[in-house]
C-alpha positions as CSV (number, residue, x, y, z in Angstrom):
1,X,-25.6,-20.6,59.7
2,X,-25.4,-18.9,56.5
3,X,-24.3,-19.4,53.4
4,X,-23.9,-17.4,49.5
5,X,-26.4,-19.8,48.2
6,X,-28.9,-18.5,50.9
7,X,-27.9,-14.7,50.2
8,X,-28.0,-15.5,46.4
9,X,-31.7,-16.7,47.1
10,X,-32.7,-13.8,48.7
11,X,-31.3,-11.7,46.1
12,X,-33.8,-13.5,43.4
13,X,-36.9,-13.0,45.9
14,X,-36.3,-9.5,46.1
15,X,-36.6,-9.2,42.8
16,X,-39.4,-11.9,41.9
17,X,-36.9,-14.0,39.9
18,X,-38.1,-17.5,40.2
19,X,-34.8,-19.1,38.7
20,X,-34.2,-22.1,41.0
21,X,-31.1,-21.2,42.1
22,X,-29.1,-24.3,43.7
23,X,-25.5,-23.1,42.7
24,X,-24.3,-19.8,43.8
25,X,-21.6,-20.3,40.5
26,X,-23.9,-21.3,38.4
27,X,-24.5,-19.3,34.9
28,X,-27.5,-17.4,34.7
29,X,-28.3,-14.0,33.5
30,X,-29.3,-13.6,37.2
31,X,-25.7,-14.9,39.1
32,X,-23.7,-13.6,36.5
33,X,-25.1,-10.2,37.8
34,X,-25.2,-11.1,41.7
35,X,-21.4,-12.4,41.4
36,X,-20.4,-9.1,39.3
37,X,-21.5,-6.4,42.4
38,X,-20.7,-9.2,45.5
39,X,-17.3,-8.1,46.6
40,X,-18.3,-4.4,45.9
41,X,-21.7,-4.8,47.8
42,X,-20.2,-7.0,50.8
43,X,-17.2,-4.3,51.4
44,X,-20.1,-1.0,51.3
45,X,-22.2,-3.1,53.8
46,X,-19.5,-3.7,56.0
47,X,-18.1,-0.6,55.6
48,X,-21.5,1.2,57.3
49,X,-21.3,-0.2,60.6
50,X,-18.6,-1.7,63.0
51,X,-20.1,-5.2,63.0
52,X,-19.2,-7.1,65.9
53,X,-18.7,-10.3,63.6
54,X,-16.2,-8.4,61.4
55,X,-14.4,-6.7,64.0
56,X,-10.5,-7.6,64.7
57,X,-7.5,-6.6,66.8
58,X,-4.5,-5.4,65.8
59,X,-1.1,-3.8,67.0
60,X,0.3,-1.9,64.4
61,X,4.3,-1.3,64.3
62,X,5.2,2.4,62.7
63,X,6.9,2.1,59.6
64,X,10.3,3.8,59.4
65,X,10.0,6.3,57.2
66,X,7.8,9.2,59.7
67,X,5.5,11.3,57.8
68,X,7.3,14.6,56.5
69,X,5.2,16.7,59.0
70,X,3.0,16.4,61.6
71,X,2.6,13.4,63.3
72,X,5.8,11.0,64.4
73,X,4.6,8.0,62.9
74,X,3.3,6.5,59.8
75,X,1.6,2.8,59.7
76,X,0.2,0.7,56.8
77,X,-3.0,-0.7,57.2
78,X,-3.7,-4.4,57.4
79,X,-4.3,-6.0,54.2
80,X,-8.3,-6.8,55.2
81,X,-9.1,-3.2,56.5
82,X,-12.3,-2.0,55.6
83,X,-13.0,0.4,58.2
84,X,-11.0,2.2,61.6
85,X,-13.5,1.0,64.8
86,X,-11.4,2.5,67.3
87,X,-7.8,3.5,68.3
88,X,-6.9,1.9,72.2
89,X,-5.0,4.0,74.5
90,X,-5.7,7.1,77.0
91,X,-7.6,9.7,75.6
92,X,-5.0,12.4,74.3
93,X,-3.1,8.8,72.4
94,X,-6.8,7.9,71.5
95,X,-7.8,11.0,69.6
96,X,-4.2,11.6,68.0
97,X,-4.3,9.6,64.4
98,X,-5.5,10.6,61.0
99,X,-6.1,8.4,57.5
100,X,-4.0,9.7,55.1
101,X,-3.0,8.7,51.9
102,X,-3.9,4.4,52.5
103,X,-2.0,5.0,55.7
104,X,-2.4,5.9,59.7
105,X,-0.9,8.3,61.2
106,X,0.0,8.7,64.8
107,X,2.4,10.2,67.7
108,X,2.7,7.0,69.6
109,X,3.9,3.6,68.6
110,X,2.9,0.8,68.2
111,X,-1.0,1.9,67.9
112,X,-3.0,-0.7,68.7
113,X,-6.4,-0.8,66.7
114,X,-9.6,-2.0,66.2
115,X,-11.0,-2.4,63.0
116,X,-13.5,-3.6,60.6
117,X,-12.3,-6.3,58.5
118,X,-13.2,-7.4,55.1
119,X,-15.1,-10.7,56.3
120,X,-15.7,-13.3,53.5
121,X,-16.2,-16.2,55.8
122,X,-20.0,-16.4,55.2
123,X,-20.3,-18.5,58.0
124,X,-19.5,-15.9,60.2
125,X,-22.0,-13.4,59.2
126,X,-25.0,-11.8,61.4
127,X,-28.2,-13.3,59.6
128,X,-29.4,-9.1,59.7
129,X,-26.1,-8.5,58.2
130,X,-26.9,-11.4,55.1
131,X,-30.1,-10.1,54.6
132,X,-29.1,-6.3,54.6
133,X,-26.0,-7.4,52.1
134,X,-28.8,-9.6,49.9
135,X,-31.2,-5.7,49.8
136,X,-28.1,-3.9,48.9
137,X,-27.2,-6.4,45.7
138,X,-30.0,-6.5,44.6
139,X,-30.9,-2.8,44.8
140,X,-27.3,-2.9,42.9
141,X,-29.0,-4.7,39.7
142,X,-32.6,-4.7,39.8
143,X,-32.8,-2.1,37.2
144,X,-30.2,-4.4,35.3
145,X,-32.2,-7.6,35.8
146,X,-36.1,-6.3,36.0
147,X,-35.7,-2.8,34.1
148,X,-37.5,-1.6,36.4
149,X,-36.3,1.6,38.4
150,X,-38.4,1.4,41.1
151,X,-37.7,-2.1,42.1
152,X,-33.9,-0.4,42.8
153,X,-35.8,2.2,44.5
154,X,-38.0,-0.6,46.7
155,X,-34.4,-2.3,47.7
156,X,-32.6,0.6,48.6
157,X,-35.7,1.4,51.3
158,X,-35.7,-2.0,52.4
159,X,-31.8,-1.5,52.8
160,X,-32.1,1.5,54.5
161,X,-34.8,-0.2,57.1
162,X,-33.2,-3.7,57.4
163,X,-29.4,-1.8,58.3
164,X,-30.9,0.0,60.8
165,X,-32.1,-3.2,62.9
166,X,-29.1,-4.5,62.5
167,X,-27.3,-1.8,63.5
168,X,-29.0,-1.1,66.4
169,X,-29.2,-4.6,67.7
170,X,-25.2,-4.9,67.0
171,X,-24.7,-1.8,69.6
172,X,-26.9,-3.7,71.8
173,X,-24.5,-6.2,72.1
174,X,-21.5,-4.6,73.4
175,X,-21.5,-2.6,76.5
176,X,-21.1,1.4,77.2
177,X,-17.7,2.4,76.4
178,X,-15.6,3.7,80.1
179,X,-13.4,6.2,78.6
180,X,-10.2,7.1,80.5
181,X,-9.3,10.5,82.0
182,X,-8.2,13.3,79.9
183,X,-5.3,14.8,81.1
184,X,-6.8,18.2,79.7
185,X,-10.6,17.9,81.1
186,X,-9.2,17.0,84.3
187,X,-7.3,20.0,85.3
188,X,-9.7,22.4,83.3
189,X,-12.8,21.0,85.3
190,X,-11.2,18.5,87.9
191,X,-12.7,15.6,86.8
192,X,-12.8,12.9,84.0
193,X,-15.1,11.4,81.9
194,X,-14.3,8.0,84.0
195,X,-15.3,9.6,87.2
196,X,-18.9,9.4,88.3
197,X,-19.7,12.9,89.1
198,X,-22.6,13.0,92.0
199,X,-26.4,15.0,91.3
């Protein structure tokens, strides 16, 4: 189990900064900058990838005010969104939404949603997802802290190489997607994308 402590820790080996950290809310040059760039660098990480730790359910009812043109249905997002993972439904309902303006639009109602949610719960976190977060703050104020530009530079590739693990090995953990028939692909072709079609 993690913990902001641990990430904090990280952070200050990254960038060789043997400070002793024991307090994540203690004041030093070092947390002062960590605890500046946290909720900015923990929303960007999450925001990459549809972590399967951070991902949530929702049915959304349509607001009643419709958008002026368009679509039939406006809906506000909920109040930890981060990122859209996927909209549930057959495929012409699935495919039928935009983001617009802070809001979602659809023709069918309610929409029901998956979605990436701002996660703070620490606890909860993927260990490849602390350690990917811990590259991404750091990359965030090496120069600040070390004055050194290619530190920043060092954390960003480590970034780059720990978020892809983690991505991959999150995708690993959740099955192939069975998508239903579209209405549309079925007549044009007579088959689905559900239907196993023989060699």
């Amino acid at each position: 189990m993690g913990s902001r402590l641990t990430v904090y820790q990280l952070v200050a080996q990254h960038l060789a900064q043997d400070e002793g950290l024991i307090d994540p809310d203690q004041d030093t040059r070092l947390t002062v900058a960590i605890n500046a760039v946290w909720d900015i660098a923990r929303k960007a990480t999450l925001r990459r990838n549809t972590w399967n730790f951070a991902t949530a359910r929702v049915s959304l009812p349509a607001l009643a005010d419709p958008p002026a043109f368009g679509y039939g249905y406006q809906f506000t997002l909920p109040a930890d969104f981060v990122r859209l993972a996927d909209v549930d439904g057959p495929i012409p309902q699935a495919r039928d939404w935009k983001m617009e303006g802070g809001k979602l639009l659809g023709n069918s109602t309610p929409l029901q949603i998956l979605y990436v949610r701002d996660c703070t719960e620490v606890e909860r976190w993927d260990d490849l997802f602390e350690l990917a977060l811990s590259y991404k703050v750091a990359e965030l104020i090496a120069v600040q802290i070390t004055g050194d530009a290619n530190v920043k530079m060092e954390c960003r590739q480590s970034f780059n190489d720990v978020f892809g693990d983690a991505q991959a090995t999150d995708a690993q953990e959740n099955p192939p997607q069975n998508f239903d028939d579209d209405p549309w692909t079925t007549a044009r072709w007579g088959y689905g994308y559900s239907t196993y079609w023989p060699s």
